[in-house]
C-alpha positions in Angstrom: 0.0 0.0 0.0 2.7 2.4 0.7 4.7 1.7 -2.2 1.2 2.6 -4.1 0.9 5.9 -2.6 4.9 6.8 -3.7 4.3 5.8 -6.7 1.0 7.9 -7.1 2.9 10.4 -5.0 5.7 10.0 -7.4 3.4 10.2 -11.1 1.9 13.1 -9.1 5.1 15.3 -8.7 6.4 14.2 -12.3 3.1 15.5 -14.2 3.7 18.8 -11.9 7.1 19.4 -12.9 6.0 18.7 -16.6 3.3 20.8 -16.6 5.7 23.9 -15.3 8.5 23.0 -17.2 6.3 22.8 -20.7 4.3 26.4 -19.3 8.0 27.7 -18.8 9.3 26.5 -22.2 6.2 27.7 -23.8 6.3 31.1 -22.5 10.0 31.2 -24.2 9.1 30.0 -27.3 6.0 32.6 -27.2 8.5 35.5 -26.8 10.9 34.1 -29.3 8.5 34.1 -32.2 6.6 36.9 -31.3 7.2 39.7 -33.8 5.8 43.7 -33.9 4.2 44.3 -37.0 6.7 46.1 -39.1 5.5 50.0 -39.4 5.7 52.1 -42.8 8.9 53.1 -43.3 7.5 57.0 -44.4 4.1 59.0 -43.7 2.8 61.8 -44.6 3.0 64.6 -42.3 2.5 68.3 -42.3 2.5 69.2 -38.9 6.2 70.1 -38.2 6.5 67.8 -35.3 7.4 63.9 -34.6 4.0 62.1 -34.9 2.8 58.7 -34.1 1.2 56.6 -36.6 0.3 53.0 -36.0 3.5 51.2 -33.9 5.9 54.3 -35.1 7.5 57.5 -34.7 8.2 59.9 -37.6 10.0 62.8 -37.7 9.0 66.2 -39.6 9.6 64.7 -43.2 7.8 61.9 -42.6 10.8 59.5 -42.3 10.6 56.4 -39.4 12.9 57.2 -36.7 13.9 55.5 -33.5 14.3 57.0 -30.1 17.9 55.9 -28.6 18.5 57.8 -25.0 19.3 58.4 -21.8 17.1 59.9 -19.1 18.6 63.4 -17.3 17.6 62.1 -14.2 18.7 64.1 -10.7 18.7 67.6 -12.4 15.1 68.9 -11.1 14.1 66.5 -8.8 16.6 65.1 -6.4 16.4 61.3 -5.5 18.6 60.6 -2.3 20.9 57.8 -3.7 21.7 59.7 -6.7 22.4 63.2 -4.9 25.6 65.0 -3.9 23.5 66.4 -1.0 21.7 65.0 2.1 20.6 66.3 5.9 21.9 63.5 7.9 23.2 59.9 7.5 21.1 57.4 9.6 22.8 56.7 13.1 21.8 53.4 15.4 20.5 53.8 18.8 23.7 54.5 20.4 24.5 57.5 17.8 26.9 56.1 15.9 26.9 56.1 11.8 24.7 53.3 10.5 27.1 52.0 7.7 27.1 48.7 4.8 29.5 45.9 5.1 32.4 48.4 3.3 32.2 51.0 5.9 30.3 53.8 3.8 27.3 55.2 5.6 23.4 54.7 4.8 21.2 57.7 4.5 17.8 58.2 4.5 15.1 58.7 1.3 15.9 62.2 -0.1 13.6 64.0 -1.9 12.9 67.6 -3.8 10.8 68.6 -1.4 13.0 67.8 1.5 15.9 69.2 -0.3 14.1 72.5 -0.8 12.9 73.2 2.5 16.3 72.7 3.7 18.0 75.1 1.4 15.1 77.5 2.8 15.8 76.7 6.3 19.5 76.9 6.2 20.7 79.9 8.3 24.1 79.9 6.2 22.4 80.4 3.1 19.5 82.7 4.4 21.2 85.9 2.3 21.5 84.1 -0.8 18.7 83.8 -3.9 17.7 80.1 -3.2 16.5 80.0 -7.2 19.8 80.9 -8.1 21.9 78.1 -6.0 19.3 75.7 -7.3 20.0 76.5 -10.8 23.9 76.6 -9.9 23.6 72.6 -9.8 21.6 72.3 -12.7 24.6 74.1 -14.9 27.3 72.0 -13.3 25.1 69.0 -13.5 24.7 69.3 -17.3 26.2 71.5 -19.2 26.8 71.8 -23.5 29.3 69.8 -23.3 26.8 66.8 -22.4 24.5 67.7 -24.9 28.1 66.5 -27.5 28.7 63.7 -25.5 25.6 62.6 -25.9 25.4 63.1 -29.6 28.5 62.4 -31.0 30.7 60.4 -28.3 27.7 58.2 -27.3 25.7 58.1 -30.5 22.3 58.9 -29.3 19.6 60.9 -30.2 17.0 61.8 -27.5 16.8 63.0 -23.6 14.6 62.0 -21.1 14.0 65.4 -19.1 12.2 64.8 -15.7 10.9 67.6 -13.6 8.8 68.9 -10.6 5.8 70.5 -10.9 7.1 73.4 -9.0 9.5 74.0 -11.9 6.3 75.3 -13.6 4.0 76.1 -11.1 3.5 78.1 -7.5 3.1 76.3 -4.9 -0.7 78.0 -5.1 -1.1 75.6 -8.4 -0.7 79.3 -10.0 1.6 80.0 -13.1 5.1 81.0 -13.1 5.8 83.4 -14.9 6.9 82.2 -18.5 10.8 83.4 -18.1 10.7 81.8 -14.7 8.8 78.9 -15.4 10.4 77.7 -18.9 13.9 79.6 -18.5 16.0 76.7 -18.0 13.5 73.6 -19.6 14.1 76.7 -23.0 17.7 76.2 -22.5 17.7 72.8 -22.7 16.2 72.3 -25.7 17.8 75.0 -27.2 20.9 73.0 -26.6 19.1 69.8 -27.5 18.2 71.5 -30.9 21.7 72.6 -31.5 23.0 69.3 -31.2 19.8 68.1 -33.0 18.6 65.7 -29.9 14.8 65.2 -29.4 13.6 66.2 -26.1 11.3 63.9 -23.7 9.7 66.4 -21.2 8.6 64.3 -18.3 6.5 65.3 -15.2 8.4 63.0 -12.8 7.1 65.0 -9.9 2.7 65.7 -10.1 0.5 67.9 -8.3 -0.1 65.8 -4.9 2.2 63.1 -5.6 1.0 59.9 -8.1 3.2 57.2 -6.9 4.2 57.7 -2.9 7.7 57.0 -4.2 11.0 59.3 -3.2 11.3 60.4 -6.7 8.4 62.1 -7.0 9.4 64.5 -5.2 7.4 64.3 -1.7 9.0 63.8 1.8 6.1 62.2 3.1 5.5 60.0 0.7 2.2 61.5 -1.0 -0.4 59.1 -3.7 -3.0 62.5 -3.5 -3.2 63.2 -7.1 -5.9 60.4 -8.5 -8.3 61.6 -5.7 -7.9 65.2 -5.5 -10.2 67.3 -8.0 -7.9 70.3 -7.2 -4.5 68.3 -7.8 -5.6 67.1 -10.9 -6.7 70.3 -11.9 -3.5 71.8 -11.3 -1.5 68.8 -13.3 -3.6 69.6 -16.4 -2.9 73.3 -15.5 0.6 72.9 -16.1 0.2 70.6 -19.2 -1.9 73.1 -20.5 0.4 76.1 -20.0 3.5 73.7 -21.8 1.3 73.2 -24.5 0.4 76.9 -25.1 4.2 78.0 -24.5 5.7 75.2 -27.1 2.9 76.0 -29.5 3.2 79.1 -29.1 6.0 81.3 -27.6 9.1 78.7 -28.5 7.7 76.7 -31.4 10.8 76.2 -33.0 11.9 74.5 -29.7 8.4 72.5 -29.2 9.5 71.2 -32.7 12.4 69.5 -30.5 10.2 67.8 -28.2 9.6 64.3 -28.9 6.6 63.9 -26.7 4.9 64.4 -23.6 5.5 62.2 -21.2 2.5 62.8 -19.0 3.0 61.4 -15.3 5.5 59.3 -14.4 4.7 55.7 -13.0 2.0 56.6 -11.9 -0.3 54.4 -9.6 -3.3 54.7 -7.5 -3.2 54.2 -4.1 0.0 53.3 -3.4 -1.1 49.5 -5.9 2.2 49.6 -7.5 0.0 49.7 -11.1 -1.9 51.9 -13.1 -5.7 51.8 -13.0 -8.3 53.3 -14.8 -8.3 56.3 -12.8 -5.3 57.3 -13.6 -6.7 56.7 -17.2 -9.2 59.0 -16.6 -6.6 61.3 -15.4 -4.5 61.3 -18.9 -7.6 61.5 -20.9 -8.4 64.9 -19.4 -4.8 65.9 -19.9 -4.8 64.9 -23.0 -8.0 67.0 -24.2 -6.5 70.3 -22.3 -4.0 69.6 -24.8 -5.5 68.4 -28.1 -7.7 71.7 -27.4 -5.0 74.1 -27.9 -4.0 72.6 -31.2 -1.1 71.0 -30.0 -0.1 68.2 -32.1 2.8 66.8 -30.2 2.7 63.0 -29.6 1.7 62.5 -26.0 3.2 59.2 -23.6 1.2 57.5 -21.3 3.1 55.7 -18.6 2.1 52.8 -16.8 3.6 50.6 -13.9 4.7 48.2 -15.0 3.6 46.0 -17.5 1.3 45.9 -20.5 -1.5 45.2 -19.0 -1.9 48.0 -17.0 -2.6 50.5 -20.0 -5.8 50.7 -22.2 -7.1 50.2 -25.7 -6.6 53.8 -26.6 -9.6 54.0 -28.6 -11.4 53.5 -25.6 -10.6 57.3 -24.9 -9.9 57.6 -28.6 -6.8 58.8 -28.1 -4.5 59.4 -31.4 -0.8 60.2 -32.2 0.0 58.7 -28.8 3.1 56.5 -27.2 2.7 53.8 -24.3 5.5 53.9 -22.0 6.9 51.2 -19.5 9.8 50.6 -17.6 11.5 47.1 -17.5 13.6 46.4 -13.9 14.2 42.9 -13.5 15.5 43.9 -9.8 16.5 39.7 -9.3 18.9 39.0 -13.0 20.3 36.4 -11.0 17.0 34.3 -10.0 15.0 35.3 -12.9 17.2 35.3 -16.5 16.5 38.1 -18.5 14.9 35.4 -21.3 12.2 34.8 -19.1 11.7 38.5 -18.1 11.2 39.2 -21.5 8.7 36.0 -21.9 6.9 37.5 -19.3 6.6 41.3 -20.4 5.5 39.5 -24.0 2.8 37.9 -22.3 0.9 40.8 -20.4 0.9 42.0 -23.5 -1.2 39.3 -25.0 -4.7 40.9 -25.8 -2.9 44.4 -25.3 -0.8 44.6 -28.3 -1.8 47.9 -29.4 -1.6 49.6 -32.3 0.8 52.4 -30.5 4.4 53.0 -30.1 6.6 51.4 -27.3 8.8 53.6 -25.2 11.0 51.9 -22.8 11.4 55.0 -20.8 13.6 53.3 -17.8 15.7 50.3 -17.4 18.8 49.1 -16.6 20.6 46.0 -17.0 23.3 45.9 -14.0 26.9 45.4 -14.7 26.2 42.5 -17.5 27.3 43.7 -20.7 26.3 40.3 -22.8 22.4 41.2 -21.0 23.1 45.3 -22.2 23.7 44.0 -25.4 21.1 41.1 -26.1 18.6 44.0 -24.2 19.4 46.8 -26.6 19.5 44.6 -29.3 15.5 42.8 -28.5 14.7 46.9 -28.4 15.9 47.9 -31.3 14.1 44.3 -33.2 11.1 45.4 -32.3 10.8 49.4 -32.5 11.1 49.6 -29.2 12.2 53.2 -28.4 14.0 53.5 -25.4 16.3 55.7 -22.5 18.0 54.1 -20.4 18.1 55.3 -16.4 20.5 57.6 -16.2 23.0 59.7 -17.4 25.0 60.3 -14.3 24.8 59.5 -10.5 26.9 59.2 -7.9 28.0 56.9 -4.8 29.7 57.4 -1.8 32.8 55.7 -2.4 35.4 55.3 -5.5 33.6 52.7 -7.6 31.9 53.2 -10.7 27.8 52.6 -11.3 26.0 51.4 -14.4 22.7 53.2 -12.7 25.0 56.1 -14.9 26.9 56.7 -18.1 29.0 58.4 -15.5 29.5 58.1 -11.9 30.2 61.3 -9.4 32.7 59.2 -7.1 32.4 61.0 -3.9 35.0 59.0 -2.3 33.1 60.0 1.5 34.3 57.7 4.4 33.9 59.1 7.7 32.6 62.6 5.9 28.5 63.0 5.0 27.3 63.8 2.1 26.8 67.8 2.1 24.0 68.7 4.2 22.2 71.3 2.4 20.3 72.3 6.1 23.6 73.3 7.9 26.1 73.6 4.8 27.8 76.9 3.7 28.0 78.8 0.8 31.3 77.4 -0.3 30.3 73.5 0.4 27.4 74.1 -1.5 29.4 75.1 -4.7 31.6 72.8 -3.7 28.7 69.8 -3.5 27.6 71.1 -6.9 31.2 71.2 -9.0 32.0 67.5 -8.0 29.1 66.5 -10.1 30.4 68.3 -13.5 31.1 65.5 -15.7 34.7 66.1 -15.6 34.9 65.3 -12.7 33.1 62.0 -12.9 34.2 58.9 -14.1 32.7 56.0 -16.5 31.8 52.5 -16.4 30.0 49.8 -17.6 27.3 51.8 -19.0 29.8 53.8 -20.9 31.6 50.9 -22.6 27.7 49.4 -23.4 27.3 52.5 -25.5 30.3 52.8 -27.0 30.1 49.1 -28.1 26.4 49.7 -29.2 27.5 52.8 -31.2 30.0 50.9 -33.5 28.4 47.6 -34.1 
C-alpha cells in the first residue's frame, strides 16, 4: 500500500514538474516568435513635429525614426541615492553612523521637497537667492558639453528630461511666470536643438504626488493626485500652459520635443500599477491639450507592465506612445529570457496599435544582457532611455545606474547637508558632479560598443 501511494505520490510530482517546465518553455518559445508588425517606413506629415502613426514615430519629413537615450535624471528633482546632498546619515540607537558591510554610511530617502525646505531653512544660506543656488547645480550637472557627449561620443539621439511641478507652477497651483517657469526647460532644448537631440519632457514630480515614491518629489510619501479634483486640476494646469508655451511662444523648440511624457509611474493608491483612474486622469490631460491645437505625440506611462494601459480607442486617443519601464530587480534568480517572456505575455490581448517607449531600465553590470537588451529593443521598435545619465556613490567605484558616476569618495565625511552647509560647500557639493569630474563605467563601454556595431 505504501509503495502505491509513492508511486502515485511520485506520477503526481512528475506531471507537476512537466506541466511547469512545458508552461515555462512555452512562454520562451512565445516570446521568441513573437514579432511587432513592421510600421511604414515614411508617412505623410504636415504638422512640423514627430508624430505617431500605428506602432511608429516619424519625424517632420515623414521619415521612421527611433528614439535611442538616456534619461537626465537628478537635475530637477533630487532622488537621495543619486544626490551630492543629504541632511543627515542614519545613526543606530547609540548614535553612531549606520554603515554597509564596506564601511560607507546609509542615508535616508531624499527627496525635492525635502531638499528644498532645507535650502530654505538653512541659516548659512538665508542671504542668498535660493532659485539661483538651485539653478547653480543644474549648470554644473549638465552643461553643452553633455548635450556633445551625448550626440556624438555616445551616439544617441534623444533625452529623457524629468521635472517637478514646482519648476512650472507656484506652490498655489498658479503660473510661473513664462521666463521663470520655462527659462531653464528653454535652455535645454535650445541645446538639445543645436546638437539636433529630441527632447522627452517628463512630469516625474505631479501635483499631490502619483506614486508615494521618493522620486516624486514628496517627503512624506504622498499618492494624493488620483483623488484630488484640485490636484488634478493643477496637473492639467501645467500641461496646459507647456502646450500653449511650445505652441506658441518657442515653437521652433516645441519642434524638438519628442513627446509628452505625461506622469510618471503613476499608480493609484499606493497599488504599485496603473488603473483606470489614472486613465481617466491622462484623458483629461490629454483633451487640455488636443484643445489648444497642439499636435505633439503624447506618452502614457504605466507601472509596469502591459496590462496595466488601455485600448486607446477607448478614450480615442490618437498620435500617442505607451511607455513602460523594465527592472528585472533579481537578474540572478529570474534570466532576462524569461523577463522578457513574461513582459510578452501581459501584452497578449494588449498589443496595441501604438508605439513602445521603454522609458527606464537598466541592466546591472552584464554587458552580454546590455547587449542582447538593446538589441530585442531595437528588433522590435522599441524606443528606449536608459536610467540615467550620471549618478553618484559614496565611495570610488563606478555605477551602471549612470553613463558616468560622481565618485564621492566619502568615508567618515557625510554627504553635504544642504540644512547646515555653507555657501562654499554648497558650490563645492555642486562642481564635484560636473562631468569632468566623474568617471565612467559599464554603462559607458555598453554604448560605445552599441555605437560601432
Amino acid at each position: 500500500m505504501k509503495k502505491k501511494v509513492w508511486k502515485v505520490m511520485l506520477l503526481c510530482l512528475l506531471a507537476l514538474i512537466l506541466l511547469i517546465g512545458g508552461t515555462v518553455g512555452g512562454f520562451m518559445i512565445y516570446s521568441a516568435a513573437y514579432r511587432v508588425p513592421e510600421p511604414a517606413q515614411q508617412v505623410e506629415n504636415n504638422t512640423g513635429l514627430v508624430q505617431a502613426v500605428g506602432r511608429g514615430l516619424y519625424d517632420a519629413q515623414g521619415n521612421l525614426m527611433h528614439l535611442t537615450g538616456v534619461n537626465a535624471g537628478q537635475i530637477l528633482l533630487q532622488e537621495g541615492w543619486m544626490s551630492p546632498f543629504a541632511i543627515e546619515p542614519l545613526k543606530n540607537e547609540d548614535g553612531s553612523y549606520v554603515k554597509d558591510d564596506g564601511g560607507n554610511m546609509q542615508y535616508p530617502e531624499f527627496t525635492e521637497e525635502d531638499y528644498r525646505a532645507a535650502l530654505a531653512s538653512n541659516p548659512n544660506l538665508a542671504g542668498y537667492d535660493l532659485d539661483e543656488l538651485m539653478e547653480y547645480y543644474w549648470e554644473c550637472f549638465f552643461t553643452e558639453e553633455d548635450f556633445r557627449i551625448i550626440k556624438e561620443d555616445l551616439g544617441l539621439n534623444c533625452i529623457r528630461l524629468p521635472f517637478f511641478y514646482l519648476n512650472i507652477l507656484h506652490e498655489d497651483y498658479s503660473r510661473k511666470a513664462e521666463e521663470e517657469a520655462f527659462g531653464y526647460l528653454d535652455w535645454f532644448l535650445e541645446m538639445a536643438a543645436k546638437y539636433e537631440l529630441y527632447v522627452i519632457l517628463d512630469l516625474h514630480g505631479a501635483p499631490g504626488g502619483q506614486n508615494g515614491y521618493e522620486h516624486s518629489g514628496f517627503s512624506d510619501h504622498q499618492c494624493q493626485l488620483w483623488d484630488s479634483s484640485e490636484n488634478i486640476a493643477a496637473t492639467v494646469e501645467l500641461w496646459d500652459y507647456i502646450s500653449e508655451h511650445y505652441l506658441h511662444t518657442r515653437p521652433d523648440l516645441g519642434a524638438w520635443i519628442a513627446t509628452y511624457d505625461i506622469v510618471n509611474e503613476p499608480t493609484y493608491r499606493y497599488k504599485s500599477e496603473t488603473t483606470k483612474e489614472c486613465w481617466a486622469v491622462f484623458d483629461k490631460i490629454y483633451d487640455a491639450i488636443r484643445e489648444n491645437g497642439d499636435q505633439h505625440v503624447i506618452t502614457m506611462e504605466c507601472c509596469w507592465d502591459f496590462g496595466d494601459l488601455p485600448d486607446p480607442a477607448t478614450y480615442d486617443w490618437e498620435n500617442v506612445q505607451y511607455e513602460y519601464h523594465w527592472y528585472n530587480w533579481w537578474p540572478d534568480k529570474i534570466p532576462y529570457p524569461l523577463f522578457y517572456a513574461y513582459q510578452d505575455l501581459s501584452n497578449i490581448g494588449r498589443n496595441y496599435d501604438v508605439p513602445v517607449l521603454i522609458g527606464e531600465f537598466t541592466l546591472f553590470e552584464d554587458k552580454e544582457a546590455w547587449n542582447n537588451g538593446l538589441n530585442l529593443f531595437d528588433q522590435r521598435g522599441y524606443n528606449w532611455t536608459i536610467w540615467n545619465y550620471k549618478t553618484t556613490v559614496t565611495g570610488w567605484w563606478t555605477s551602471s545606474w549612470g553613463v558616468y558616476t560622481c565618485q564621492l569618495n566619502l568615508t567618515d565625511t557625510p554627504k553635504c547637508n544642504v540644512s547646515t552647509c555653507t555657501y562654499e560647500e554648497f558650490i563645492a557639493a555642486c562642481e564635484t558632479m560636473r562631468t569632468e569630474n566623474c568617471a565612467t563605467g559599464t554603462l559607458y563601454d555598453v554604448l560605445q560598443a552599441y555605437k560601432d556595431q
